[in-house]
Each structure stands twice: as structure tokens, then as C-alpha cells.
N, C-alpha and C positions, 0 to 999 in steps of 0.2 A: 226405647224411643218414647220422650216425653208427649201425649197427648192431652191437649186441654179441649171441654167440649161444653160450651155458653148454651145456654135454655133460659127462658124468661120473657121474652121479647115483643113487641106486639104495639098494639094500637092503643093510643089510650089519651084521655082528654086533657085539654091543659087544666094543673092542679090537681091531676091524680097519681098514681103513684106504680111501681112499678118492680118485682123484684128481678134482679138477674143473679142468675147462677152458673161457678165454672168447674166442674168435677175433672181432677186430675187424674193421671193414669197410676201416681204414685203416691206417696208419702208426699204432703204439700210440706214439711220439714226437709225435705230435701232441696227444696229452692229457697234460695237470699230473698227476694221477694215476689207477690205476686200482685195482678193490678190490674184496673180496668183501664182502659184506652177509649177515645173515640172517635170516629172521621165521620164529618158531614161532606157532603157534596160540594166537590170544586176545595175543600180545605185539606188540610193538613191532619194528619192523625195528630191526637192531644191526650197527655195525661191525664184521668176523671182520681182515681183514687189509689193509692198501691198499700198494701199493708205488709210488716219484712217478717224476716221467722220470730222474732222477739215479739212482735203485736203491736208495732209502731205501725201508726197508720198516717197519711199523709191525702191530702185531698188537694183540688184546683181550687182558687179560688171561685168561680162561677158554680159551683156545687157543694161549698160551705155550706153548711146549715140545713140542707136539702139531701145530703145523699150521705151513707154510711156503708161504709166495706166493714166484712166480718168476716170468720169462718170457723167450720166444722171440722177442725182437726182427721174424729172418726170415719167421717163421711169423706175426707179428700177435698172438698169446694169449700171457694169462696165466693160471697156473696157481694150485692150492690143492691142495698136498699134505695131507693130513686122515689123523692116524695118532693111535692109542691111542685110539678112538672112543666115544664113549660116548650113553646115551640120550638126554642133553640137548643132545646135539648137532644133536638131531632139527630139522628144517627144511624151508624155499624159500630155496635160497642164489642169491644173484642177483649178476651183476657187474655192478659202476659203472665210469663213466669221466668222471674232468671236465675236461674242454675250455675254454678260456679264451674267449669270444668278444664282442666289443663290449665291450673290458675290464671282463667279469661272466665268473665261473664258471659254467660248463653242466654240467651232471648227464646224464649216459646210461646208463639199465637195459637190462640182459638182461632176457628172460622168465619167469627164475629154474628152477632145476632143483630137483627132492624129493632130500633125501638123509633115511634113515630107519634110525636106529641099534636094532636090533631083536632081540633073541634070541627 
């Protein structure tokens, strides 16, 4: 059973900056890719950034230039550098992973973390 499990989350001013981290239960080379999400209140859950096993990375435009996904092979997690912050950035940022199995796409959520850009 794939578990993902988001830490990082938290209170923080606009224009400052923020890291999120998602530690896998397994080998993060065993999913196609892996990616942050995020649902504000009353919206829609939205892709923020996804990075695949290769180290192709892919971001939204509204977090161009501002946000950067990474990761630590060793360690299982990847990360969400989150800089130049702003109120809309307000969220449950949750990480995905999709795993290939019975050749179909499998989806695996974290439990999503708050991040709350606030002055």
C-alpha cells in the first residue's frame, strides 16, 4: 500500500516563503510521476507542480517563477519550494503519485497540509 505523507505547512506572510515535503512509503522510482495539487475553498482541486521519474518537471502557470518541485531520491520525498507568496496561494496542498499498475494509471494522495498566506 502506497502511502504519501505532506509536512511543511503553516502560516506565513505574504512574500515569504514556504517548504513542503511528501515522504513515500517506497521507492519514489516506482511511480511515473509525482506532484503537488491544490484546493482552495469553494474551488476546484489544481495542478501546482508534477515532476516524472525522468526529472521532467512541469509547473502551473500562476506559480512560474515562484515555486520549484525537487527531490531526494535517498530520502523517498519530494519537495515544493514555495517563494514570493502570496494570498492566493492560500490552500490544502496535497501530494500525488501515479503509479502504473495492471497497465492503468493509479493516483495516490497525501492527506494534504494548510498552507495560509496571511498578513
Amino acid at each position: 500500500q502506497v502511502q504519501l505523507v505532506e509536512s511543511g505547512g503553516g502560516l506565513v506572510q505574504p512574500g515569504g516563503s514556504l517548504t513542503l515535503s511528501c515522504a513515500a512509503s517506497g521507492s519514489i522510482f516506482s511511480f511515473n510521476s509525482m506532484g503537488w495539487f491544490r484546493q482552495a475553498p469553494g474551488k476546484e482541486r489544481e495542478l501546482v507542480a508534477t515532476i516524472t521519474r525522468a526529472g521532467s518537471t512541469n509547473y502551473a502557470d500562476s506559480v512560474k517563477g515562484r515555486f520549484a518541485i525537487s527531490r531526494n531520491i535517498a530520502k523517498k520525498t519530494v519537495y515544493l519550494q514555495m517563494n514570493s507568496l502570496k494570498p492566493e496561494d492560500t490552500a490544502v496542498y496535497y501530494c500525488n503519485a501515479v503509479q502504473l499498475a495492471a497497465g492503468r494509471d493509479v493516483d495516490y494522495w497525501g492527506q494534504g497540509t494548510q498552507v495560509t498566506v496571511s498578513s
